[in-house]
N, C-alpha and C positions, 0 to 999 in steps of 0.2 A: 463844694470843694471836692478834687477827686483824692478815692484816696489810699491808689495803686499806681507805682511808680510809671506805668505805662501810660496810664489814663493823663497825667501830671504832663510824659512829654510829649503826648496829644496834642493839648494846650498850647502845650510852645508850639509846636511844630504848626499849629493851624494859624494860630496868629500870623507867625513871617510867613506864609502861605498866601492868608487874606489879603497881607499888604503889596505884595508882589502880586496877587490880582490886580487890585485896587491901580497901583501904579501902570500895570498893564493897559486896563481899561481907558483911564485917564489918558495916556499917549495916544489909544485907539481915536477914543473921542476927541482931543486936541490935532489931531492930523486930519480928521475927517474935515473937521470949522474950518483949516488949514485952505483946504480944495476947495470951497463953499465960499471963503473970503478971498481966491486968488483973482488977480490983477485983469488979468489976460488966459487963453486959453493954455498959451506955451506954459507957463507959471501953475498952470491946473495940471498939466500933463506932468510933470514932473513931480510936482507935491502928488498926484494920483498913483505914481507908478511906485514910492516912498510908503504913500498909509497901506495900497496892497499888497506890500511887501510887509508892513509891520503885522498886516493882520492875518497872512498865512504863518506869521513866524507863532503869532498868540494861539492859534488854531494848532499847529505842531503843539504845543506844547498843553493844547488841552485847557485855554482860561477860557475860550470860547468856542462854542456849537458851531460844527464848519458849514450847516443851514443860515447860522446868523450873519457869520463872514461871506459865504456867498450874496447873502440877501443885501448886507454892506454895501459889497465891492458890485454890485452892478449898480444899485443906486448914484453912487457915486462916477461909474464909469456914464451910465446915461447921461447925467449930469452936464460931464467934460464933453461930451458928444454933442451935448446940445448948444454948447459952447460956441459964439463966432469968433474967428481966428481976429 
């Protein structure tokens, strides 16, 4: 238990930190299955141009390594490329 006022709002502050990653992450990954489960290519392109858009927004603000978003968003971009219309 901490047991200096500072250390005390550490705690809080990491917690609503972690869940705000955690939420983060979770939309990253549920957009990502999003492209991976689309219909048609058009339906991949749009859901594609949405998750790399969420996932420079995570990268701004520092939940994830902008090597991991790169690494991501080309996967993903191949993907839609490989896609027949």
């Amino acid at each position: 238990m901490a047991h200096h006022k500072s250390a005390k709002k550490r705690i809080k502050t990491n917690e609503k930190k972690k869940i705000l990653n955690q939420a983060a992450m979770s939309k990253v990954r549920t957009l990502i299955k999003k492209v991976y489960n689309a219909e048609n290519k058009a339906d991949a392109e749009k859901l594609l141009k949405e998750a790399v858009s969420y996932i420079d927004t995570t990268v701004g603000k520092g939940r994830i390594h902008k090597n991991t978003a790169g690494r991501r968003k080309s996967s993903l971009t191949k993907y839609v490329n490989k896609l027949e219309a």
